[in-house]
N, C-alpha and C positions, 0 to 999 in steps of 0.2 A: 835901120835895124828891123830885121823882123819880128814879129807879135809872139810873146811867149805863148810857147805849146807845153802841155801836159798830157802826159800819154801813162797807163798804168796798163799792163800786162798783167793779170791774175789768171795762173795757168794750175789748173789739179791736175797730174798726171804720172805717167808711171815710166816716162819717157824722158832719159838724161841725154843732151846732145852737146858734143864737143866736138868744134871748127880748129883744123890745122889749114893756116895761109902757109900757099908754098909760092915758086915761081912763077909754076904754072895753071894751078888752080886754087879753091876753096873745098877743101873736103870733111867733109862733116858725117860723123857716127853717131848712131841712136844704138841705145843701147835703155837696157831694163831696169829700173831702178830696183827692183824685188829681186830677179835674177840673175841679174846681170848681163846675163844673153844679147845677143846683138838682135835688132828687131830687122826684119824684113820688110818691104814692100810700103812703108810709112811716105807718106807724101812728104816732101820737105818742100821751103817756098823761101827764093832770095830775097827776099825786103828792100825797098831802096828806101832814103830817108822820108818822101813825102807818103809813103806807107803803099805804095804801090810795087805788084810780086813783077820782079824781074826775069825770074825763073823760076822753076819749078823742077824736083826730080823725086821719086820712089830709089828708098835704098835695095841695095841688093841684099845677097844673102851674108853677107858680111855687117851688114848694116850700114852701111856707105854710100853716100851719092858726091857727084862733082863736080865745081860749077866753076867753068876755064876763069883765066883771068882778067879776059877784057871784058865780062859782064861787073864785075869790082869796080873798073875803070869807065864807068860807062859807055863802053864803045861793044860794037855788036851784037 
């Protein structure tokens, strides 16, 4: 078994993000928590469980970025 971890995230920010899993990728929107506005150009980062970023993308003007499916699966 491995050794329990504790991990605490304390985030202040103005930035709501919600992940739809599809077939073919992971897509995730930022959006404003004050305006609701979609945010532009925000770096987002995949995580994998030992806390290392798998990927990385900037949303677009939608507030959108996409991260295919085989980084999920850890393959390429």
């Amino acid at each position: 078994n491995p050794p329990a971890q504790a991990r605490r995230w304390v985030i202040f920010t103005d930035m709501a993000l919600v992940s739809y899993t599809g077939s073919e990728a992971l897509d995730v929107t930022v959006r404003s928590l004050k305006t609701a506005k979609s945010l532009a150009g925000v770096r987002v980062a995949l995580v994998a469980k030992n806390g290392e970023d798998l990927a990385e993308g900037r949303t677009d003007a939608a507030g959108r970025v996409r991260f295919l499916h085989p980084l999920l699966e850890g393959e390429g």
